[in-house]
PAZAPA-4460 file (N, C-alpha, C; in steps of 0.05 Angstrom, whole numbers, plus 32768, in hexadecimal, padded with zeros to 4 digits):
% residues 165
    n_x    n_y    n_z   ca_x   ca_y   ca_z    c_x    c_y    c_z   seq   type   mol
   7FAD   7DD8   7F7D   7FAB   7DC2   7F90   7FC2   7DAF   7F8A     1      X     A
   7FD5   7DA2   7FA0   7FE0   7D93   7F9E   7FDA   7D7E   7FAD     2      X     A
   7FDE   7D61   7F9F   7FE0   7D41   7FA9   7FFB   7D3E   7FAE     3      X     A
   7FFC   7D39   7FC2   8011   7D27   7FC8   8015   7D06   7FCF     4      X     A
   8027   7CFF   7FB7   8022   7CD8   7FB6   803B   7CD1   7FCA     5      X     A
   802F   7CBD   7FD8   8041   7CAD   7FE2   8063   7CA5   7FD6     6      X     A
   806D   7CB5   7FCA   8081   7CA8   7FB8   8095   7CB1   7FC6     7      X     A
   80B3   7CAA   7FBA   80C9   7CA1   7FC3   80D2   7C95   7FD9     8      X     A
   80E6   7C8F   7FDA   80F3   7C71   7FED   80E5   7C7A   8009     9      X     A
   80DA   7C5D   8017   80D5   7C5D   802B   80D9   7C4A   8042    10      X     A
   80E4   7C46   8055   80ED   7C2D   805F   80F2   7C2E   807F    11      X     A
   80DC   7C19   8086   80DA   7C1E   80A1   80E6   7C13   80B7    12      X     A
   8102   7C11   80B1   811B   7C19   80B8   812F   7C29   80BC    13      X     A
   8121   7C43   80AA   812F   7C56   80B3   811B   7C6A   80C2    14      X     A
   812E   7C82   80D3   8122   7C91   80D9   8117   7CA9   80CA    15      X     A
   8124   7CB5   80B8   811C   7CC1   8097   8123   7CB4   8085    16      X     A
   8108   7CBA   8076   810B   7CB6   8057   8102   7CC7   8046    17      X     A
   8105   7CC2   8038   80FF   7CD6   8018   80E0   7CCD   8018    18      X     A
   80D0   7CC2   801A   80B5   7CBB   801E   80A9   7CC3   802B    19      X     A
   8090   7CC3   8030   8081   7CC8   8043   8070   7CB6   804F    20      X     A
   8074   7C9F   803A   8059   7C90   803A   803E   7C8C   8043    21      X     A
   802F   7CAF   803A   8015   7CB5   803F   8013   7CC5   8028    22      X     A
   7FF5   7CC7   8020   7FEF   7CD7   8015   7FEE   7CF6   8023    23      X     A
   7FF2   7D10   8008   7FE5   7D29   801F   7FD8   7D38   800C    24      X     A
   7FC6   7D45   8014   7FB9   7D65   8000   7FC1   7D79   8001    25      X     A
   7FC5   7D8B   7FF4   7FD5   7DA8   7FFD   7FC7   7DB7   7FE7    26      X     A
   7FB2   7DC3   7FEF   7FA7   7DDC   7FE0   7FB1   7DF5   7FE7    27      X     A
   7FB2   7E0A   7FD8   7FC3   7E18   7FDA   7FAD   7E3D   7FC6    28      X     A
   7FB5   7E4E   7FD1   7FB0   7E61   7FC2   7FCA   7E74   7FC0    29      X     A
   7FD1   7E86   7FA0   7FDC   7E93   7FA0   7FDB   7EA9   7F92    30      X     A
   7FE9   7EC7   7F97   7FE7   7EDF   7F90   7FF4   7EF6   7F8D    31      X     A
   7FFB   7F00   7F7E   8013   7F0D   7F77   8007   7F2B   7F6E    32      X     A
   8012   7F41   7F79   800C   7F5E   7F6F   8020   7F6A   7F73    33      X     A
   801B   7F7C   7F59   8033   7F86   7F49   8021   7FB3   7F4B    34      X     A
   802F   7FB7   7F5F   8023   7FD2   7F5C   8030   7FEA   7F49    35      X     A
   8043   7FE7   7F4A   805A   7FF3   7F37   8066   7FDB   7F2F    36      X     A
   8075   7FE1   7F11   8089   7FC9   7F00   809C   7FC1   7F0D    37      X     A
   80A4   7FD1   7F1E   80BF   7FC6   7F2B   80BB   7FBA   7F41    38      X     A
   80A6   7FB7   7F50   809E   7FB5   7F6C   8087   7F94   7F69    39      X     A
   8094   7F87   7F7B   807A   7F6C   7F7A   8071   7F60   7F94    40      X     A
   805F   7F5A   7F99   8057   7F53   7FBD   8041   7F31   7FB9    41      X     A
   805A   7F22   7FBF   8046   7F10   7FBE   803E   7F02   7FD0    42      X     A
   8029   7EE5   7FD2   8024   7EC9   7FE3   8024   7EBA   7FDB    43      X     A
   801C   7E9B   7FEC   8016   7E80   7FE4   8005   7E83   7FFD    44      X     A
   7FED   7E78   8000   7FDC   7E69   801E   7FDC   7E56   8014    45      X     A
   7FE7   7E41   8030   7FE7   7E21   802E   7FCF   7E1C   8038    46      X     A
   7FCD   7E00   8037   7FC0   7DF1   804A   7FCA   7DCD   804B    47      X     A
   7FD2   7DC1   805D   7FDB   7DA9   805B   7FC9   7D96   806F    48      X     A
   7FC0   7D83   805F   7FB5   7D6E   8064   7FC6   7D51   8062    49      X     A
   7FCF   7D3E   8077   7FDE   7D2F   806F   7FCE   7D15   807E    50      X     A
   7FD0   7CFC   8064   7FC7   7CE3   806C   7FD3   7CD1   8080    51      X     A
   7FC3   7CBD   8085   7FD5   7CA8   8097   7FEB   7C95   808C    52      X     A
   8000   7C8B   809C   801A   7C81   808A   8014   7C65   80A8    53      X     A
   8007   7C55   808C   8000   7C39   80A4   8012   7C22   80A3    54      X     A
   802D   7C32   809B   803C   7C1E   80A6   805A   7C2A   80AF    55      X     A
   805B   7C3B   80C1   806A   7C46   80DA   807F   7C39   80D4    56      X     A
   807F   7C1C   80DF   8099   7C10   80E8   80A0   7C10   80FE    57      X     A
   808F   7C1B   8116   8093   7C1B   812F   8091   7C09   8143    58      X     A
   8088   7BF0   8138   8082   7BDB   8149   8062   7BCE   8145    59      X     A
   8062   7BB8   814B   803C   7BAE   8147   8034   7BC1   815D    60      X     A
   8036   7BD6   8172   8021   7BDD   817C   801F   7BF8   8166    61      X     A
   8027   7C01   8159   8025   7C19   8146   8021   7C18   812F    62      X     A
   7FFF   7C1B   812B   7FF6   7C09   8113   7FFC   7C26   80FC    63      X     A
   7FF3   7C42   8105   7FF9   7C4F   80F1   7FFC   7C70   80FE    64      X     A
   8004   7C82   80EF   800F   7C93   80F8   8002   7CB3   80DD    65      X     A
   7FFC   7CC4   80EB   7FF0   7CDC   80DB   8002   7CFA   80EA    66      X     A
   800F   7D04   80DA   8013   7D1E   80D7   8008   7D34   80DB    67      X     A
   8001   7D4A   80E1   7FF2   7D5E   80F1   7FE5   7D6D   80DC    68      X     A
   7FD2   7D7A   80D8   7FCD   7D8F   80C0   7FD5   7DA9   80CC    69      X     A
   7FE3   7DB2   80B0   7FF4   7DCB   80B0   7FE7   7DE6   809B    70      X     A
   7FEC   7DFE   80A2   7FE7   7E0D   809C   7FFE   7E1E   808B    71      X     A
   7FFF   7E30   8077   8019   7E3E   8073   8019   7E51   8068    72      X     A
   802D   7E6E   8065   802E   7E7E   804F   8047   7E82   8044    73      X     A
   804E   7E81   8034   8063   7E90   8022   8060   7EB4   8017    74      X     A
   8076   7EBE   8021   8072   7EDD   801A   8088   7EE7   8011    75      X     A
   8082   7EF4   7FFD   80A2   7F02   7FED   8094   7F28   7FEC    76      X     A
   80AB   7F38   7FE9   80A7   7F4B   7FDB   80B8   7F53   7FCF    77      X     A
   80C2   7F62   7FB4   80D7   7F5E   7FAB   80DB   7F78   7F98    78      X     A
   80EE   7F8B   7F8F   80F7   7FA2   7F88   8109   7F99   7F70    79      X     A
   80FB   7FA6   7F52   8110   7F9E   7F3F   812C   7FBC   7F44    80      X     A
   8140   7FB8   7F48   814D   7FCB   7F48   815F   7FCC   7F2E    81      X     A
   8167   7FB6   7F1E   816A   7FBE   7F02   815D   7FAF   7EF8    82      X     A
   8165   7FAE   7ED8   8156   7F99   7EC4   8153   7F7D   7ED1    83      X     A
   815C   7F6F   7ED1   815F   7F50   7ED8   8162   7F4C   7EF6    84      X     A
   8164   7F64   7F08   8163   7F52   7F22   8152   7F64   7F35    85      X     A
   814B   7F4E   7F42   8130   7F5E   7F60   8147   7F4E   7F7A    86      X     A
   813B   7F5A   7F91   8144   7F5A   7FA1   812E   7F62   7FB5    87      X     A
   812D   7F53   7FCA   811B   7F55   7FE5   8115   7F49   7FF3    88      X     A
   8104   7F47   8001   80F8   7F37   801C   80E8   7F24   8018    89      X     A
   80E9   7F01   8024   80DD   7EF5   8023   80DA   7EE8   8039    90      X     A
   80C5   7ED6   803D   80C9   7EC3   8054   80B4   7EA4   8052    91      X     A
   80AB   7E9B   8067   8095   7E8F   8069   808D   7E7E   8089    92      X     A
   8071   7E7C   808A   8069   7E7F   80AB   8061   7E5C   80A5    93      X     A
   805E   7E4E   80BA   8059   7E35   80B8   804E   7E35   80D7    94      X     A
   802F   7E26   80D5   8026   7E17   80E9   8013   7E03   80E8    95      X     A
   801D   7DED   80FE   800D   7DD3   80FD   7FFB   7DDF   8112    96      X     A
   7FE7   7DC9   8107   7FCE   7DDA   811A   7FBA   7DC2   8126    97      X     A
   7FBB   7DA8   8119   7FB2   7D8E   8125   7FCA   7D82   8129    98      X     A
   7FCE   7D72   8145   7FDF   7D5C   814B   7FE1   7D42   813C    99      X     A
   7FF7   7D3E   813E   7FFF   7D27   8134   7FF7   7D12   8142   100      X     A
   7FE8   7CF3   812E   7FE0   7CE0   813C   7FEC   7CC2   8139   101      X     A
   7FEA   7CBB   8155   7FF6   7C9F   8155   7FDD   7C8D   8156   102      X     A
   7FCF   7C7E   813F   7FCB   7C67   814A   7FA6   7C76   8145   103      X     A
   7FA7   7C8C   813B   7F8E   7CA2   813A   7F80   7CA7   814E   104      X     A
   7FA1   7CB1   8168   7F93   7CC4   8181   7FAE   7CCF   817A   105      X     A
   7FAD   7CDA   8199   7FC9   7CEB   81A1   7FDB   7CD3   81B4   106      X     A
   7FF1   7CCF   81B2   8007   7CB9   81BA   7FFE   7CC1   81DB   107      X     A
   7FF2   7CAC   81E8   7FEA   7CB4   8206   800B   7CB2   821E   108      X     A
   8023   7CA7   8208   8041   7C9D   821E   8053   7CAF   8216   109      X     A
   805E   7CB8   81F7   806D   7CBF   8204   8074   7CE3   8202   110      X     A
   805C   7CF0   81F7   8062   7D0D   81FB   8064   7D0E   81D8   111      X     A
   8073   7CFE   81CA   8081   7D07   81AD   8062   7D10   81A2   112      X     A
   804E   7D0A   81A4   8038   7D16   818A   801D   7D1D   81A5   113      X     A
   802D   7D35   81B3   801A   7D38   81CF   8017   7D57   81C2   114      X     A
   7FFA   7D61   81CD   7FF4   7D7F   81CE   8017   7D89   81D0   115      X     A
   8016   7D9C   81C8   8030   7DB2   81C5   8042   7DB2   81B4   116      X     A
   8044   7D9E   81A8   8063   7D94   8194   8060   7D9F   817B   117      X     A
   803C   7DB2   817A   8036   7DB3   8156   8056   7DCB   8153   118      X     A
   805B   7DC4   8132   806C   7DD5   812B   8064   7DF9   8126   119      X     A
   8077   7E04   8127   8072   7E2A   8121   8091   7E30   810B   120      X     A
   808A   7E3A   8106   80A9   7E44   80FD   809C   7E61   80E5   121      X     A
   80A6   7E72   80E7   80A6   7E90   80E1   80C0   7E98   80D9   122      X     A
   80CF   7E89   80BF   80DD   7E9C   80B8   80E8   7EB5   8099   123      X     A
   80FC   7EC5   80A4   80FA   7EDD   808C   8117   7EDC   808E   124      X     A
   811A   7EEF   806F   813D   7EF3   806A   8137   7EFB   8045   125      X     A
   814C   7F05   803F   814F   7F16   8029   8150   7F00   8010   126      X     A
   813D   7F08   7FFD   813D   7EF9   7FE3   8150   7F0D   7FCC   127      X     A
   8152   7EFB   7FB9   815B   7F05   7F9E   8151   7EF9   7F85   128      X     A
   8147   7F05   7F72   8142   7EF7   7F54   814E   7F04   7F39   129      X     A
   815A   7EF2   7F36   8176   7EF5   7F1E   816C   7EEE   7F00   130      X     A
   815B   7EFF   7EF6   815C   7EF4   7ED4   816B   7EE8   7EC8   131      X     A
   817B   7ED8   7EC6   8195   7ECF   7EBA   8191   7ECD   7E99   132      X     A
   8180   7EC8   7E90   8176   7ECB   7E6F   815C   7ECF   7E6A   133      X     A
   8159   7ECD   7E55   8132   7ED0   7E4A   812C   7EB9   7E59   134      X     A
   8137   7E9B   7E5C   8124   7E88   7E64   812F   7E7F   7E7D   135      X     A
   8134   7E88   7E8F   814B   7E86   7EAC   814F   7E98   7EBB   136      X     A
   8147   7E92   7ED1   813B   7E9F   7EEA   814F   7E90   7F01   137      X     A
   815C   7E98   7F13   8160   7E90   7F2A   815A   7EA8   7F41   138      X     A
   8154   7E8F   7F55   814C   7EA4   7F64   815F   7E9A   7F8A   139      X     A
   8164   7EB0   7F92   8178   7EA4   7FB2   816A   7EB0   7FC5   140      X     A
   8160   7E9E   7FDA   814C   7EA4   7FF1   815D   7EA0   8013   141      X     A
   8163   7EAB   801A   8169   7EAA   803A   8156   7EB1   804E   142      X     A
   8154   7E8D   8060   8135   7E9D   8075   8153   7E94   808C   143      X     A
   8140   7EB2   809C   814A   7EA9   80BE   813D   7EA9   80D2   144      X     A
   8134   7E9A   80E0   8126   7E91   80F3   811A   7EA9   8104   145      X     A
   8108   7EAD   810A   80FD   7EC7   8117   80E9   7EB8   8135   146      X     A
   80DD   7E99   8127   80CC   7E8D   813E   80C8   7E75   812D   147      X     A
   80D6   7E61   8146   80DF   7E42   8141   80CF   7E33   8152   148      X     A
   80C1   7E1B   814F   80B9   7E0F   8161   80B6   7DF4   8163   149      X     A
   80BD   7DD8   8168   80C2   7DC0   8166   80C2   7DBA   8141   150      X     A
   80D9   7DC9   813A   80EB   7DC5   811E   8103   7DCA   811D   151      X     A
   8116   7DC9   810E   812E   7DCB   8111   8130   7DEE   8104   152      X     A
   813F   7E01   8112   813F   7E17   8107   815F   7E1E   80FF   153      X     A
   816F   7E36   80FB   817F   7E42   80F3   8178   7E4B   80D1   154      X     A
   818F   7E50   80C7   818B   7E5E   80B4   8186   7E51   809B   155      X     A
   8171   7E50   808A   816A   7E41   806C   817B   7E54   8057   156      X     A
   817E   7E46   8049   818D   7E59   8028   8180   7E3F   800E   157      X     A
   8168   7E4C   8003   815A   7E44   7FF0   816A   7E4D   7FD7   158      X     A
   816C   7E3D   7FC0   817F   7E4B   7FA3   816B   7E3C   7F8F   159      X     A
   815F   7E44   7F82   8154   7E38   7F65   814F   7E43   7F4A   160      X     A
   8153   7E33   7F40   815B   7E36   7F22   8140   7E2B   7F15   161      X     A
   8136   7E46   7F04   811E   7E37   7EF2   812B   7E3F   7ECC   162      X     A
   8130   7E2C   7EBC   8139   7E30   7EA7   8116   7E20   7E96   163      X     A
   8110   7E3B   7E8C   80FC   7E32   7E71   8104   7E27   7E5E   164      X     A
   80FB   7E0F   7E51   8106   7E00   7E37   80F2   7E03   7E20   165      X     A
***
């Protein structure tokens, strides 16, 4: 289970920030099988719950503003083909499934947080995971858009580095 705190910069002046300034919940289940040594098939199931952020910045008629609850999966499958490196398929599906609220309805003017706008996005593209030492792992993820829906789509290139100390 993850909390998510209100933290980093927030300022309601701009149109993004590094903030959120709401709380959210994000429980999560995950699972990994390994049928042969070389071979791995995994998930994550989301679930996103996100608080109200009651201070918008949108004007005194916009006292506070809530985020939609979202649903999600993460999916890999992956082929060791030598010692230190796998290679394969990954992706992940994303959908909002409650509307976003203004004011704790649906915005009755201008369409922005109206039935239809929840997000979708479904995408896949080829992973890699690189042993680089006993305690270092990187791993290079490419998704490409397969089904986009009021989010910004084209092509993601995820790179991360986990070094054990």
């Amino acid at each position: 289970v993850d909390v998510i705190a209100p933290t980093g910069q927030y300022d309601t002046t701009y149109t993004a920030n590094i903030g959120s300034n709401s709380w959210s919940f994000n429980p999560y289940w995950a699972m990994t099988f390994l049928p042969t040594p070389a071979l791995e098939l995994s998930t994550r199931l989301h679930y996103l719950y996100n608080g109200r952020n009651t201070d918008p910045g949108f004007g005194p008629a916009i006292r506070h503003v809530q985020a939609g609850q979202a649903v999600w999966a993460n999916f890999a499958a992956s082929y060791q083909v030598v010692p230190n490196l796998n290679v394969g398929v990954n992706g992940y599906w994303f959908r909002q499934i409650t509307d976003d609220k203004l004011n704790g309805g649906r915005d009755p003017l201008s369409g922005v947080m109206a039935r239809g706008v929840r997000t979708t996005d479904l995408s896949m593209g080829p992973g890699l995971l690189w042993k680089a030492g006993p305690k270092t792992l990187v791993f290079a993820n490419v998704y490409l858009p397969v089904t986009v829906r009021n989010t910004p789509g084209g092509l993601h290139l995820n790179l991360r580095l986990i070094q054990d100390f």
